[in-house]
N, CA and C atoms as a LAMMPS dump frame, in Angstrom:
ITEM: TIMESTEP
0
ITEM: NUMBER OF ATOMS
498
ITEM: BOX BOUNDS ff ff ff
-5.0000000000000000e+02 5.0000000000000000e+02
-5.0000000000000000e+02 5.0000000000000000e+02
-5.0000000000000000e+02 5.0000000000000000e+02
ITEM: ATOMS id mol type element x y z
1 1 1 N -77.464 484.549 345.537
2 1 2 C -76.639 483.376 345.713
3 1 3 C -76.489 483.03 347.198
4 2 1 N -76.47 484.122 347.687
5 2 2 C -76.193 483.463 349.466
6 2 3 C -77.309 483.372 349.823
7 3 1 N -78.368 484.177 349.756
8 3 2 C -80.235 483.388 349.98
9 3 3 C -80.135 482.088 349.621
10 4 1 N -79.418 481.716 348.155
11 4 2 C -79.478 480.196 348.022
12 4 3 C -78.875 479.098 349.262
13 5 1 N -77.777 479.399 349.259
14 5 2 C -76.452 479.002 350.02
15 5 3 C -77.239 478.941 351.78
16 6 1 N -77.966 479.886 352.029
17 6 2 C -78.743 479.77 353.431
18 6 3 C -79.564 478.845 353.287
19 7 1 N -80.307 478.886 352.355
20 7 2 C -82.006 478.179 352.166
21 7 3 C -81.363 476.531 352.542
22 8 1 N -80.44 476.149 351.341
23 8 2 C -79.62 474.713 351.733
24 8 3 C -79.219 474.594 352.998
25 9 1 N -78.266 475.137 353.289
26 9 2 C -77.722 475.361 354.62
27 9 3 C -78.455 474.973 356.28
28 10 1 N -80.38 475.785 356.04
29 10 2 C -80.82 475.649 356.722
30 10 3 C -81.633 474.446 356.971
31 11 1 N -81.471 473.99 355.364
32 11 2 C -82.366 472.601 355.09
33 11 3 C -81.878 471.27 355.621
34 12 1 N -80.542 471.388 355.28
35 12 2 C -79.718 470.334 355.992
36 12 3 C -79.738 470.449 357.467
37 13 1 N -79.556 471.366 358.448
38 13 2 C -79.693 471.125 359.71
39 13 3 C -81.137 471.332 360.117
40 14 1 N -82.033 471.342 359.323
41 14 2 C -83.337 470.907 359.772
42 14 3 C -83.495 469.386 359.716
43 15 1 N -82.902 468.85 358.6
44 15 2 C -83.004 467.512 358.719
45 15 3 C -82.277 466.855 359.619
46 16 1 N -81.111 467.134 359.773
47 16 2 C -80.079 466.697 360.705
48 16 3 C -80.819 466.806 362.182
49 17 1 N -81.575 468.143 362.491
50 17 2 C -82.167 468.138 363.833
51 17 3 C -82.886 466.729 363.858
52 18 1 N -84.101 466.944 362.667
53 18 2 C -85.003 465.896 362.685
54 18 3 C -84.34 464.564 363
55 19 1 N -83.584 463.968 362.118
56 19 2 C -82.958 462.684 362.427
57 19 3 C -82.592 462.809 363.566
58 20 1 N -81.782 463.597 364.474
59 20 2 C -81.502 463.04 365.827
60 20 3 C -82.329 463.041 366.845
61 21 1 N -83.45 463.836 366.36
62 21 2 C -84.77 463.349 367.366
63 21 3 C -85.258 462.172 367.25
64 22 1 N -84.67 460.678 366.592
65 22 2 C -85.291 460.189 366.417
66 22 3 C -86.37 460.032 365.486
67 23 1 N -86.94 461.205 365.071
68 23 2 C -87.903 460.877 364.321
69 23 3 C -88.048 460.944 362.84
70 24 1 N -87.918 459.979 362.335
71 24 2 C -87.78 459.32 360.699
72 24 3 C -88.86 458.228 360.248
73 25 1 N -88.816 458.481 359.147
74 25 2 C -89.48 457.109 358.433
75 25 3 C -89.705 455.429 358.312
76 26 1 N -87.993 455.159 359.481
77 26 2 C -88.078 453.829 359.56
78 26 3 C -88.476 453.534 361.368
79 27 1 N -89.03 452.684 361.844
80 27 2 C -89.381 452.513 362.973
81 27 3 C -87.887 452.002 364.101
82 28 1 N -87.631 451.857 363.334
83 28 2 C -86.207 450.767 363.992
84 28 3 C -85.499 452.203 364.286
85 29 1 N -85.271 453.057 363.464
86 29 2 C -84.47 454.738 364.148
87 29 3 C -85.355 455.403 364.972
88 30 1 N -86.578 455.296 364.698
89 30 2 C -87.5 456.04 365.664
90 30 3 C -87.237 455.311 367.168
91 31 1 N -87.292 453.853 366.753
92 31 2 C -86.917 453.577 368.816
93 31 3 C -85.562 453.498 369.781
94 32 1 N -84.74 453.953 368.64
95 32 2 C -83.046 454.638 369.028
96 32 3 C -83.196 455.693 369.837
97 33 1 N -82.636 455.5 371.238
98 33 2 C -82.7 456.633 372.215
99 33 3 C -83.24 456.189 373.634
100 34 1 N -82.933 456.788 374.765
101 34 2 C -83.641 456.928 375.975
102 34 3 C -85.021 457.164 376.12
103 35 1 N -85.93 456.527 376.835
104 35 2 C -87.351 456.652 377.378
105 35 3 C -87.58 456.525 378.412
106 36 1 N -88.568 457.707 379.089
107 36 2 C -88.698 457.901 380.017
108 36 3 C -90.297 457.249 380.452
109 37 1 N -90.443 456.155 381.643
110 37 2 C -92.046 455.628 381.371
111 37 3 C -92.985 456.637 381.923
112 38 1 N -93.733 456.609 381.494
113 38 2 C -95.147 457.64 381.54
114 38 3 C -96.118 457.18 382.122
115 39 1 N -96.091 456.135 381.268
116 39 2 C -97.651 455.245 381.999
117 39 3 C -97.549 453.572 382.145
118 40 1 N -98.553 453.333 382.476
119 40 2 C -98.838 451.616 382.617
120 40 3 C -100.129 451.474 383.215
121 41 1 N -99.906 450.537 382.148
122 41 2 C -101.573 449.231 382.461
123 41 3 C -100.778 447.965 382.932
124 42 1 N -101.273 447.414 384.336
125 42 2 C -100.69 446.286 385.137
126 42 3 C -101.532 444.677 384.057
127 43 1 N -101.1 443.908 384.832
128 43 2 C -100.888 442.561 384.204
129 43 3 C -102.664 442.089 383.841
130 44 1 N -103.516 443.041 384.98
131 44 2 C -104.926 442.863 384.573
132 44 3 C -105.652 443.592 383.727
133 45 1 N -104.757 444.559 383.183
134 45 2 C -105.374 445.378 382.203
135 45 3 C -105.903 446.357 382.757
136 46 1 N -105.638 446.924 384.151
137 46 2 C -106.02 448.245 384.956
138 46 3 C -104.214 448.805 384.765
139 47 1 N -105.451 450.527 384.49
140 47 2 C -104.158 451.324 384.021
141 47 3 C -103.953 452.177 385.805
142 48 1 N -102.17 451.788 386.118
143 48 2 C -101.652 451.761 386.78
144 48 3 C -101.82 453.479 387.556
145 49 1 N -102.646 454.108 388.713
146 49 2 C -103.093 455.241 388.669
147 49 3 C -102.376 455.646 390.343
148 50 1 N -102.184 454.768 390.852
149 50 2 C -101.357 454.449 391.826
150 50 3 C -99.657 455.293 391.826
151 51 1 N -98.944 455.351 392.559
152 51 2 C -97.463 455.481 392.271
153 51 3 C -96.914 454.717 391.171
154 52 1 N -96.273 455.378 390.132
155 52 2 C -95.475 454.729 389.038
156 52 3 C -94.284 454.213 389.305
157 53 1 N -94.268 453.187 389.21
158 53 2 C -93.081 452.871 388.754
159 53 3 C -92.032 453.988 388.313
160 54 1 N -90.667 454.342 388.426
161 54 2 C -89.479 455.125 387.749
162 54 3 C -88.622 454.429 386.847
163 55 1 N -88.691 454.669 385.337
164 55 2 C -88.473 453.302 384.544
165 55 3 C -87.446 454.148 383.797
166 56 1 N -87.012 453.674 382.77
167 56 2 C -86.023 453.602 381.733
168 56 3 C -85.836 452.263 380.664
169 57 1 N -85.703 453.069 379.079
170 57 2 C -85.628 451.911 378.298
171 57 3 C -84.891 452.739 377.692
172 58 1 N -84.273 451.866 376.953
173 58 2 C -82.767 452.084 375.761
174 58 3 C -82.408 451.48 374.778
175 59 1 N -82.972 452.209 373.561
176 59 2 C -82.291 451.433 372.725
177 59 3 C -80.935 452.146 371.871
178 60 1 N -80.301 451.038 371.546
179 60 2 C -79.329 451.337 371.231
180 60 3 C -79.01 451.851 369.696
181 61 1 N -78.318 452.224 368.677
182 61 2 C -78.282 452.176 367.134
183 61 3 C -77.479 451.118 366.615
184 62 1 N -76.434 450.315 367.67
185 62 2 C -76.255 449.251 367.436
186 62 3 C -76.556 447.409 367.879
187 63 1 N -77.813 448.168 368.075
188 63 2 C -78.873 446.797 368.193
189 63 3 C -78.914 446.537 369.917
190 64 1 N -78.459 447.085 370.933
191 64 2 C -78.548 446.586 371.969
192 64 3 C -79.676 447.231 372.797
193 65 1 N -80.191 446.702 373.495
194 65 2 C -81.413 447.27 374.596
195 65 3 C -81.365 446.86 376.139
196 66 1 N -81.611 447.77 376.647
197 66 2 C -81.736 448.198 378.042
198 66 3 C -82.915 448.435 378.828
199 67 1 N -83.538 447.963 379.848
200 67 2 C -84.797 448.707 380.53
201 67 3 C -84.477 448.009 382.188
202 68 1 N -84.905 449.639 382.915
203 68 2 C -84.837 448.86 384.183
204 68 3 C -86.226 450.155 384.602
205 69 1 N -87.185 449.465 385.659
206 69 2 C -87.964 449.79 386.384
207 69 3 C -87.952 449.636 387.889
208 70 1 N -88.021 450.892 388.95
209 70 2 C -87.423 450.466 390.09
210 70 3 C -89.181 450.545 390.843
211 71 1 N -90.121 450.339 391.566
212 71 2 C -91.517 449.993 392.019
213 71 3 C -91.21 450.908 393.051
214 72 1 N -92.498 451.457 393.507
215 72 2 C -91.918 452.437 394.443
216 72 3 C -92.772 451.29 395.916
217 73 1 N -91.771 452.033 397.162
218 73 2 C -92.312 451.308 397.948
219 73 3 C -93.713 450.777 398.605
220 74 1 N -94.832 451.333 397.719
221 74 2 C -96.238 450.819 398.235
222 74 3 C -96.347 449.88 397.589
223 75 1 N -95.518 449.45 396.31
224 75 2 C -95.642 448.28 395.626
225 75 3 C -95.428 447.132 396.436
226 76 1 N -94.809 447.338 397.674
227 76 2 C -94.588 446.27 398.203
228 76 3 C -92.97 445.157 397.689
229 77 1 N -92.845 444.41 398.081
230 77 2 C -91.709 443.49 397.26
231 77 3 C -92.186 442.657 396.087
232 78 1 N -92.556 443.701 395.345
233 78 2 C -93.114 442.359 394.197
234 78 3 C -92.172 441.985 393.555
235 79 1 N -92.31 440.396 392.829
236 79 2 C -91.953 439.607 392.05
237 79 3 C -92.606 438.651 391.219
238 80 1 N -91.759 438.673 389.784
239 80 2 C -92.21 437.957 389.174
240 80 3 C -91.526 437.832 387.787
241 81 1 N -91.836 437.269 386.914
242 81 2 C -91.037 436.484 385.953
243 81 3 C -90.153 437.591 385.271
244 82 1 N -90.503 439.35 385.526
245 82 2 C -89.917 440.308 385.002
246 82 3 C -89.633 441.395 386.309
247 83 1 N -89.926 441.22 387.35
248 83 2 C -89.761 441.639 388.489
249 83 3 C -89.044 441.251 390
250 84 1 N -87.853 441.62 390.343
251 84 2 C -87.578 440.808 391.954
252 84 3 C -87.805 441.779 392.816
253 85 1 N -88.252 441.514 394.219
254 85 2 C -88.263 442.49 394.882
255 85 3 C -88.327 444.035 394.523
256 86 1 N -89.151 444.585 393.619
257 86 2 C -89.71 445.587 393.378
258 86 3 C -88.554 446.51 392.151
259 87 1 N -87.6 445.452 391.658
260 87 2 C -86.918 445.729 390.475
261 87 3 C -86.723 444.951 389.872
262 88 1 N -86.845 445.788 388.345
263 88 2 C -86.864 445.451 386.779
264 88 3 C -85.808 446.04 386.138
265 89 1 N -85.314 444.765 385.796
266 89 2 C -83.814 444.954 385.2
267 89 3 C -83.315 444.196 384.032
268 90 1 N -82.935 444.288 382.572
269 90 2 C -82.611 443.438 381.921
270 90 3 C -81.75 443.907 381.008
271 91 1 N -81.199 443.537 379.897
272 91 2 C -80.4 443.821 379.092
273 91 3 C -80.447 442.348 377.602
274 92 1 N -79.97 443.408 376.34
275 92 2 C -79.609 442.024 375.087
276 92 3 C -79.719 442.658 374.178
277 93 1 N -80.098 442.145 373.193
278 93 2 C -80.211 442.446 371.872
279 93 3 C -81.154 442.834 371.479
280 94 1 N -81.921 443.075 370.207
281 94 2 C -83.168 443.745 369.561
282 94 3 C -83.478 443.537 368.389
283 95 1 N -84.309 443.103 367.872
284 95 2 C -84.887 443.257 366.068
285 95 3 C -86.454 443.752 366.471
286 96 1 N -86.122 444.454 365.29
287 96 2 C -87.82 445.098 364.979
288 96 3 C -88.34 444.505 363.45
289 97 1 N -89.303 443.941 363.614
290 97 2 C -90.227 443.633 362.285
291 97 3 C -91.427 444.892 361.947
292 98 1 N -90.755 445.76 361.168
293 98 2 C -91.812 446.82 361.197
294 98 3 C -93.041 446.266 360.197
295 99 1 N -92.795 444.988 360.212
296 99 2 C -94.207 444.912 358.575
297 99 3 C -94.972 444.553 360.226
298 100 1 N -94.819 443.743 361.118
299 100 2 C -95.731 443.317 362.344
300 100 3 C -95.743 444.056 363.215
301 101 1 N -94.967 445.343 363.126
302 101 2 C -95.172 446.335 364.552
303 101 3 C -94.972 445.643 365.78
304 102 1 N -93.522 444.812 365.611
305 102 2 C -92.899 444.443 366.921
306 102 3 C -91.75 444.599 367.216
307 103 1 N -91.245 444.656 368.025
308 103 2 C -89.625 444.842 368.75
309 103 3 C -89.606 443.519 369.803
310 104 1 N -88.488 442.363 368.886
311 104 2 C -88.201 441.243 370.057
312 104 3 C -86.93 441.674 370.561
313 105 1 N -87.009 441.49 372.321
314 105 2 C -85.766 441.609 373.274
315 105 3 C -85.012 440.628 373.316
316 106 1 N -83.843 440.091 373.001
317 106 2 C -83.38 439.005 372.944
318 106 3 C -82.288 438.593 374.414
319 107 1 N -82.866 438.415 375.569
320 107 2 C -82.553 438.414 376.805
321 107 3 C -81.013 437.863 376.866
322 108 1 N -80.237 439.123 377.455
323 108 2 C -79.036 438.482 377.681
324 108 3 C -78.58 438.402 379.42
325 109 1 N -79.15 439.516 379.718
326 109 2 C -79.106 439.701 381.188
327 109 3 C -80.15 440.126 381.788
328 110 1 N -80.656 439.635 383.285
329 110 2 C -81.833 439.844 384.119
330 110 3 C -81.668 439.59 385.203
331 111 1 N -81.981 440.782 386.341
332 111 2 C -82.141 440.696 387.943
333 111 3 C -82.88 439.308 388.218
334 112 1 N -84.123 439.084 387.392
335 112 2 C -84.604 437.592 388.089
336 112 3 C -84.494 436.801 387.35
337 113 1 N -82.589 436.414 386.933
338 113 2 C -82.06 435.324 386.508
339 113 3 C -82.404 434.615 385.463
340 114 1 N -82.277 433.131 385.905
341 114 2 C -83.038 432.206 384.535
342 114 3 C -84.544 432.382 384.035
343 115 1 N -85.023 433.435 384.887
344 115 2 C -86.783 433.592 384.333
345 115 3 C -86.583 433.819 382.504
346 116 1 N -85.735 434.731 383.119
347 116 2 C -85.749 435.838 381.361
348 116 3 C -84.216 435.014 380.771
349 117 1 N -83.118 434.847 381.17
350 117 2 C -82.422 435.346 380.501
351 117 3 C -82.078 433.56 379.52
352 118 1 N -81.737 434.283 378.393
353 118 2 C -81.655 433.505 376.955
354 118 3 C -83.575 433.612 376.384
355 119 1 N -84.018 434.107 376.625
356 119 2 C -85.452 433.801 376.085
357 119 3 C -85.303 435.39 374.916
358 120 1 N -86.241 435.267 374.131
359 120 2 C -86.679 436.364 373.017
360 120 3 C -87.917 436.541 373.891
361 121 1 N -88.358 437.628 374.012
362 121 2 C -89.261 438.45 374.709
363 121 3 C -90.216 439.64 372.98
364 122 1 N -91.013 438.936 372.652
365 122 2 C -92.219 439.626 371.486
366 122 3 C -92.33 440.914 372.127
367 123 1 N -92.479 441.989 371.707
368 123 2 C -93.587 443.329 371.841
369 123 3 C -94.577 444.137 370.869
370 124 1 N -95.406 444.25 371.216
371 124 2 C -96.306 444.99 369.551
372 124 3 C -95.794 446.691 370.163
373 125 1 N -95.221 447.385 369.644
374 125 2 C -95.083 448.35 369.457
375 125 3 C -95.674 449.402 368.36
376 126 1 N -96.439 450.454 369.262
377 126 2 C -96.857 451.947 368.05
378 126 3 C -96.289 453.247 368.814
379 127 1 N -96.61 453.821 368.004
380 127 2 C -96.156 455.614 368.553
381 127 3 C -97.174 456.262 368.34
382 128 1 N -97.602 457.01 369.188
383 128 2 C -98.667 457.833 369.323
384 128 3 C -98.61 458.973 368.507
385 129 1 N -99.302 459.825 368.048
386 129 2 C -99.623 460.786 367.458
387 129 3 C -97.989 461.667 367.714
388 130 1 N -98.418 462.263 369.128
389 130 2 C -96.559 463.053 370.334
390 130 3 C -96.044 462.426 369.84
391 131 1 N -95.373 460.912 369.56
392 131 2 C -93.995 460.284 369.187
393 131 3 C -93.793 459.501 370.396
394 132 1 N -95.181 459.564 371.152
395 132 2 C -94.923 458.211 372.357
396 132 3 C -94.676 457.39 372.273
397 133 1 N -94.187 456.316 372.744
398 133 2 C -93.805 454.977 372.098
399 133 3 C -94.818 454.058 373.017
400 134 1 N -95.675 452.998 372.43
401 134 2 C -96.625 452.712 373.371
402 134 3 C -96.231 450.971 373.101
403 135 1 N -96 450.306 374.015
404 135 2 C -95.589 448.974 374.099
405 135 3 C -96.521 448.201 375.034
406 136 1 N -96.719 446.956 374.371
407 136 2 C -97.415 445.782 374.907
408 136 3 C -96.826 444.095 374.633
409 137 1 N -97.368 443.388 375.449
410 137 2 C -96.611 442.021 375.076
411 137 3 C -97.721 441.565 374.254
412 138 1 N -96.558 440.92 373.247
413 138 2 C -97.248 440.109 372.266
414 138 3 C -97.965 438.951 372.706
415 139 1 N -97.773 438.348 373.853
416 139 2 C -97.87 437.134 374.213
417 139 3 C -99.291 437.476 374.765
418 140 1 N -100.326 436.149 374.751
419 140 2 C -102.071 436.927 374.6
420 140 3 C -102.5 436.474 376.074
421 141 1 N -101.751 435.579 376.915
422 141 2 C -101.506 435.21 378.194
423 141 3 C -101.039 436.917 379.091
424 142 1 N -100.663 437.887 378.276
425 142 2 C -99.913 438.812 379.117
426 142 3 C -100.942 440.241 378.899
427 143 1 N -101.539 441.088 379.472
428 143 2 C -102.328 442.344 379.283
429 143 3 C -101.133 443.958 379.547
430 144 1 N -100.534 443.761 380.112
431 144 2 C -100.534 445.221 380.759
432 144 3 C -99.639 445.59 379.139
433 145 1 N -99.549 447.122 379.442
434 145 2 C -98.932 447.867 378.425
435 145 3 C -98.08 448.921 378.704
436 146 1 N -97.272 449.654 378.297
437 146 2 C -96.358 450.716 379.205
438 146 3 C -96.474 451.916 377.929
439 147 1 N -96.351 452.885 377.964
440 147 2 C -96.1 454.2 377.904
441 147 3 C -94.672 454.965 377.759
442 148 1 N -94.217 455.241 376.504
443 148 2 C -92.84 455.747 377.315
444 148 3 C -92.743 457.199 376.386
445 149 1 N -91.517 457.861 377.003
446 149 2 C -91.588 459.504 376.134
447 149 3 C -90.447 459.691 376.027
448 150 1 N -89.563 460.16 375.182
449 150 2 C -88.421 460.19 374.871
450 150 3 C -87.824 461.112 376.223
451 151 1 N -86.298 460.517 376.963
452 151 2 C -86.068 461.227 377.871
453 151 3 C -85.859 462.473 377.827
454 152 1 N -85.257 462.976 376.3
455 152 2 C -85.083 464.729 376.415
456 152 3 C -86.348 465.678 376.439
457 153 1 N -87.744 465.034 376.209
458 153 2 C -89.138 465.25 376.014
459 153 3 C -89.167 465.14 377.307
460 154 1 N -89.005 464.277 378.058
461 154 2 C -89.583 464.309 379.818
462 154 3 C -89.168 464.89 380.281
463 155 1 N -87.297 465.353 380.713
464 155 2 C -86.716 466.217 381.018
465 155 3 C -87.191 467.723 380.517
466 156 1 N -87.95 468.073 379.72
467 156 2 C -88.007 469.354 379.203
468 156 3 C -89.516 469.577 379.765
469 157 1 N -90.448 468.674 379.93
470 157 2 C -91.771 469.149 380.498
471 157 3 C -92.358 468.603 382.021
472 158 1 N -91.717 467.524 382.172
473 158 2 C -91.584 466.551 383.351
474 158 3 C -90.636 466.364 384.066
475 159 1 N -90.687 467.015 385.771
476 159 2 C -89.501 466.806 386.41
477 159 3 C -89.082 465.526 386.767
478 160 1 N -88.208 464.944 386.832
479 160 2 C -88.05 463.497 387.431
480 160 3 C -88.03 463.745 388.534
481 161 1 N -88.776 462.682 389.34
482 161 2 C -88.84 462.82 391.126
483 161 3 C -87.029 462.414 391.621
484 162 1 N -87.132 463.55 392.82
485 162 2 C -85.694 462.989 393.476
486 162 3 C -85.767 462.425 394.702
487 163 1 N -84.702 461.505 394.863
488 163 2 C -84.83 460.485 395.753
489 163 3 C -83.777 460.982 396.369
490 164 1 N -83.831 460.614 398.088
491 164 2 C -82.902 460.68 399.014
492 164 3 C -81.805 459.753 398.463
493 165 1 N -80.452 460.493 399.099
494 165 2 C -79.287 459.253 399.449
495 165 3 C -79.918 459.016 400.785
496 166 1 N -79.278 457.214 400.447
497 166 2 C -79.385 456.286 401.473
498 166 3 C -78.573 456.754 402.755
């Protein structure tokens, strides 16, 4: 009886682990959580081999999303419709259409202002084999793609670089 009483016991917090890793059956819980970026392919479709970017994305379980990318200084001051001066910053809402394998951002806030903000922003989203989360714009005008790894996954095999105080 208590072999039984364990066997359950252990079954439930195996699942319970599982679910809070994120990783389940519906796509919309799988992209609940912190990500840490890994990689990138730039706007020409060259994968970014250079200094990375130091990024962050977030989604929320109650629909809200987060991503900011800070360029490191050989990037220079870039800008552009998702970039000011070498930061990426936004915030809003989220739906995922898992029958199309997309996640739209529904722009509520952005460092470069009226570019983004009130616009829905498309993404085709998959997960890699690991549980990478691999994102691209839907839009066929746009190439690059990003890379991301769940932050407790990066933290556990990948140090994050540290930066001086100013």
């Amino acid at each position: 009886m208590n072999a039984i009483r364990f066997a359950i016991l252990t079954a439930i917090f195996a699942l319970a682990a599982f679910s809070a890793t994120g990783v389940s059956g519906k796509d919309r819980d799988r992209l609940i959580g912190a990500w840490h970026l890994a990689a990138m392919v730039d706007a020409d479709g060259e994968a970014v081999t250079g200094a990375l970017p130091t990024g962050m994305l977030i989604y929320t379980r109650d629909g809200h999303v987060s991503v900011q990318l800070m360029y490191p200084k050989s990037a220079g001051s870039l800008s552009n419709e998702y970039v000011h001066e070498g930061y990426e910053a936004s915030f809003g809402s989220f739906d995922v259409n898992e029958a199309a394998h997309t996640v739209t951002h529904h722009i509520l806030g952005s460092n470069t202002g009226d570019l983004l903000v009130g616009k829905d922003l498309p993404r085709v989203y998959q997960f890699s084999p690991k549980g990478e989360l691999i994102i691209r714009s839907a839009r066929r005008d746009e190439h690059w793609s990003v890379r991301w790894v769940r932050f407790a996954s990066a933290r556990r095999h990948t140090p994050l670089p540290k930066y001086p105080n100013p």
